[in-house]
N, C-alpha and C positions, 0 to 999 in steps of 0.2 A: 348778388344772389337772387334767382327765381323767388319770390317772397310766398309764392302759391305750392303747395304738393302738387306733383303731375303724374300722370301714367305711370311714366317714364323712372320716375323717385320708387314709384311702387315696385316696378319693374325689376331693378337694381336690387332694391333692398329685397324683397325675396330670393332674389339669384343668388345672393352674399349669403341668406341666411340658409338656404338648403343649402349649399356648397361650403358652409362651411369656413369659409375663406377669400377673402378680398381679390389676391390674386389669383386662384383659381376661377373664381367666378367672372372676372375679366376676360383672363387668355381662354378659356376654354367655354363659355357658353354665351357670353356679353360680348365679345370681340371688343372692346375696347381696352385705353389704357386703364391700369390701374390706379395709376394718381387720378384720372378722373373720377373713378368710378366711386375712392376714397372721397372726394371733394360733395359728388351727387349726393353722397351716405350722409357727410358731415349738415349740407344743409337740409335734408329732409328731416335729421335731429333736431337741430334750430328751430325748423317751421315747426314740429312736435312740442319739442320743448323740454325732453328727455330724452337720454342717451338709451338708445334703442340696442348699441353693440358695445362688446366689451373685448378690446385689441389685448390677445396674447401675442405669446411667441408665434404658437403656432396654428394660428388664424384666431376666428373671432366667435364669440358664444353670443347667446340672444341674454338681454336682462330680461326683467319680468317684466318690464313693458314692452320690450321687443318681441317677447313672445303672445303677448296678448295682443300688439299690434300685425301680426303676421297673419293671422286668422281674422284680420277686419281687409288686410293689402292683399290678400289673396282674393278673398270676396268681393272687392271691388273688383278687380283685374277680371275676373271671371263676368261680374254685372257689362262691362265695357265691353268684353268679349261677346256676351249675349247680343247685347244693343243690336254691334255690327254684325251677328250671323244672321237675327232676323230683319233687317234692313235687306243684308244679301237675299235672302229668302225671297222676300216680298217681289225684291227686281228681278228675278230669272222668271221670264217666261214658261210658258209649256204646264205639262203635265206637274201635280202635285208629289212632294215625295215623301220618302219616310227614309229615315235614316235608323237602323238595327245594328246595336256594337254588341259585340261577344269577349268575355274573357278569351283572348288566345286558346285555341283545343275544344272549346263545351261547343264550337261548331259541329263538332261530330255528335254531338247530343241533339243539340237543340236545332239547327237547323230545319231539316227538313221541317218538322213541325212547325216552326214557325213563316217557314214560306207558305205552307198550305195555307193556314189561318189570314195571309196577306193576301193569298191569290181567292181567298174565298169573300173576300172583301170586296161588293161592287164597284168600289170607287176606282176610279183607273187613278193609278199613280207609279210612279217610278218607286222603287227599292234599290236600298245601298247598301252594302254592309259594309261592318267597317271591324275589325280586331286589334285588340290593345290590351295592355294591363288594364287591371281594374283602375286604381288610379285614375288613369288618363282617362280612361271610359267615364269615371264620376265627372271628371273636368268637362268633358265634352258634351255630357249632360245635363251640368249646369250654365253654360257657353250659349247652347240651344243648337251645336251643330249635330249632337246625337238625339234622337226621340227616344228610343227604350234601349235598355244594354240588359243583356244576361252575364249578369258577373257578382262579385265580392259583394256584401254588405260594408259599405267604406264607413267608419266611423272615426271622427263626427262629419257628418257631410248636412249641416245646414243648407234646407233647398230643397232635397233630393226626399224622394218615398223610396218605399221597397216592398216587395211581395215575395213571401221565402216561395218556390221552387220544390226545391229539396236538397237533401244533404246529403256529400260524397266521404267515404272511407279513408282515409290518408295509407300511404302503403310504401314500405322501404325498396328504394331504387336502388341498385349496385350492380355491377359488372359481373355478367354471367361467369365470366372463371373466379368470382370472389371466395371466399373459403365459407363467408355466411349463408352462402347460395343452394348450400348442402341441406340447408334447415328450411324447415315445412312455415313456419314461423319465426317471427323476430320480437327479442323483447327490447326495454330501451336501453337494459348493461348491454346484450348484444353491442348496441350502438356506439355505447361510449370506451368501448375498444378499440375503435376504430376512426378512419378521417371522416367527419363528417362537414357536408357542403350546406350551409345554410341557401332554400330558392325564395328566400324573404325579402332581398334588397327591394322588390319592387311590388312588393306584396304582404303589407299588413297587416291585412286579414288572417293570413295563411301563416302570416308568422304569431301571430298572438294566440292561433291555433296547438300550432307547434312548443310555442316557450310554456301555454298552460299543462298541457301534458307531456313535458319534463318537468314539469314544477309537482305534477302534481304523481308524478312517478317517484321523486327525491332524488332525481340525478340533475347534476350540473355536467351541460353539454356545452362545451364553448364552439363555435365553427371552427376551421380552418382556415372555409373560403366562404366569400358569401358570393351568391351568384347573381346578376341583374334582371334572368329571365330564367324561362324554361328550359328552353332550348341550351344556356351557361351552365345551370344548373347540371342536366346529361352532358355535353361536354366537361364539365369537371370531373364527374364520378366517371367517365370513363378514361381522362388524362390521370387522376390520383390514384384508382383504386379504390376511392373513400365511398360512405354512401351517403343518403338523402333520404327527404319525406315529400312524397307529392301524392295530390289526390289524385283519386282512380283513374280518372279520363286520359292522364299523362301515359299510363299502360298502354298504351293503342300508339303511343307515338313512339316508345323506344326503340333506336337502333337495334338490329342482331347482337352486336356487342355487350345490353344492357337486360336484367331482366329485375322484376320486381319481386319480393316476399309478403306475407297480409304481417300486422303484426300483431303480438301475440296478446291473449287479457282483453281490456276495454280497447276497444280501437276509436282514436279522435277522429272527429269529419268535421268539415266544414260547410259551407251554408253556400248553395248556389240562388241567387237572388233575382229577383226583377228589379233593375231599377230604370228611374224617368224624374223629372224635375216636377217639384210641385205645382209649379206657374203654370207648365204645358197643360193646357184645358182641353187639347184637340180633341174633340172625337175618336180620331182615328187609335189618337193613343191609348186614350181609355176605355176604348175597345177591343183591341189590342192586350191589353195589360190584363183584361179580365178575361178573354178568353184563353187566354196561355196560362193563369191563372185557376182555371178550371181544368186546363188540360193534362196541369202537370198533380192535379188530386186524382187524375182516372189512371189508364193504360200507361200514359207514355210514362212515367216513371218504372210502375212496375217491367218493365221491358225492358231497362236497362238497369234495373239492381241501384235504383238509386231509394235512400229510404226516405220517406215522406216527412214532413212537419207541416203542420198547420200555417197556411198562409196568415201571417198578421196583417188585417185589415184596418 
């Protein structure tokens, strides 16, 4: 046995514990054997010195040190990852660049404004955008492959700052021949008559949005289906029938087939954010950060119906 933790140990044991399961996490994201992948697990326990997993039938659960160690193997993984993005950085020739990630969709919000604010910037540099969940967006952030992303407030995301934006409406998505489609408004018994598609698999934020205001309605909505993205989330409600919660910007993306209701009483929103990693000191970013910061207290929110909160500074 490797008598050291490696990468590699971290690697593994993460795969295992978001998946759930030894063998899945083998054949389907590790490509390797399973008795291996068992064997990695068994000695990065050894090296620890506490059993990190606990083998069911049907797969395996984190103990409580495995769950306080998952949030220390992530943050490594991601400090490693940084290393080598800014090493990469350093050795590309040419022009300087900036790397911009967008929640999937809030490109149609935010874009434009924020290319102006980059192209008004004398520094010549390349720009890249990049779209993702939030998630992966906070990952990328803390990596050093993203400079600033407009997405989710990820919590917890030790590393990372945030500047609120502003905040979107949530609004019932269903299939234009639905029978709820008749109604001017939706409440949430509307909802729970019906199949409902959780678009939280990959979205946290958005789900703890959603779980607070049915909690805070008195209905227990169980999903049907949960969906991995956006774009799953509209493919289900129009494959079931059933409907959904998505914020407003999703409106502009539905097929003909789809159309959306506001809902009725207090309506939930959730929080479009700046984020960028604490360490990044650049200029650029912090230039960047405060002037999209200032631009989203003027016009450009009001212009698209988004309602304001106070940037926390």
């Amino acid at each position: 046995m490797d008598a050291r933790v490696e990468l590699r140990h971290l690697r593994y044991f993460v795969a295992v514990a978001e998946e759930g399961s030894l063998t899945t996490a083998a054949e389907r994201r590790l490509h390797i054997a399973q008795p291996s992948l068992s064997r990695q697990v068994r000695d990065l326990e050894l090296e620890v010195g506490v059993p990190l997993l606990e083998r069911r039938p049907r797969g395996v659960e984190l103990t409580a040190a495995g769950r306080a160690f998952l949030d220390q193997a992530r943050l490594t993984l991601l400090q490693a990852e940084a290393a080598g993005e800014a090493a990469r950085r350093a050795a590309r020739p040419g022009r300087e660049s900036f790397i911009l990630g967008f929640l999937t969709g809030l490109e149609l919000d935010w874009l434009s404004a924020a290319l102006d604010l980059l192209r008004a910037d004398a520094t010549e540099r390349s720009v890249t955008i990049v779209s993702d969940a939030s998630p992966a967006l906070a990952g990328g952030l803390l990596r050093g492959a993203i400079d600033v992303a407009i997405m989710r407030r990820e919590t917890p995301a030790p590393g990372l700052a945030f500047r609120t934006l502003g905040r979107e409406p949530l609004a019932v998505v269903l299939p234009a021949d639905h029978p709820l489609a008749a109604h001017s408004a939706l409440s949430v018994a509307d909802l729970s008559r019906h199949t409902f598609i959780s678009p939280t698999k990959a979205a946290p934020a958005l789900g703890r949005v959603i779980e607070d205001y049915f909690a805070r309605s008195g209905v227990r909505l169980a999903p049907a289906y949960e969906a991995e993205n956006l774009a799953m989330a509209m493919a289900l409600v129009g494959s079931t029938g059933g409907v959904t919660l998505l914020p407003r910007y999703a409106q502009r993306l539905l097929p003909p087939e789809l159309t959306w209701r506001p809902l009725a009483g207090e309506t939930p929103s959730i929080e479009i954010a700046l984020g960028f990693a604490r360490a990044n000191t650049s200029a650029a970013t912090q230039r960047f950060v405060a002037e999209l910061s200032d631009l989203a207290r003027g016009e450009h929110l009001a212009a698209r119906g988004l309602a304001l909160e106070s940037p926390d500074r």
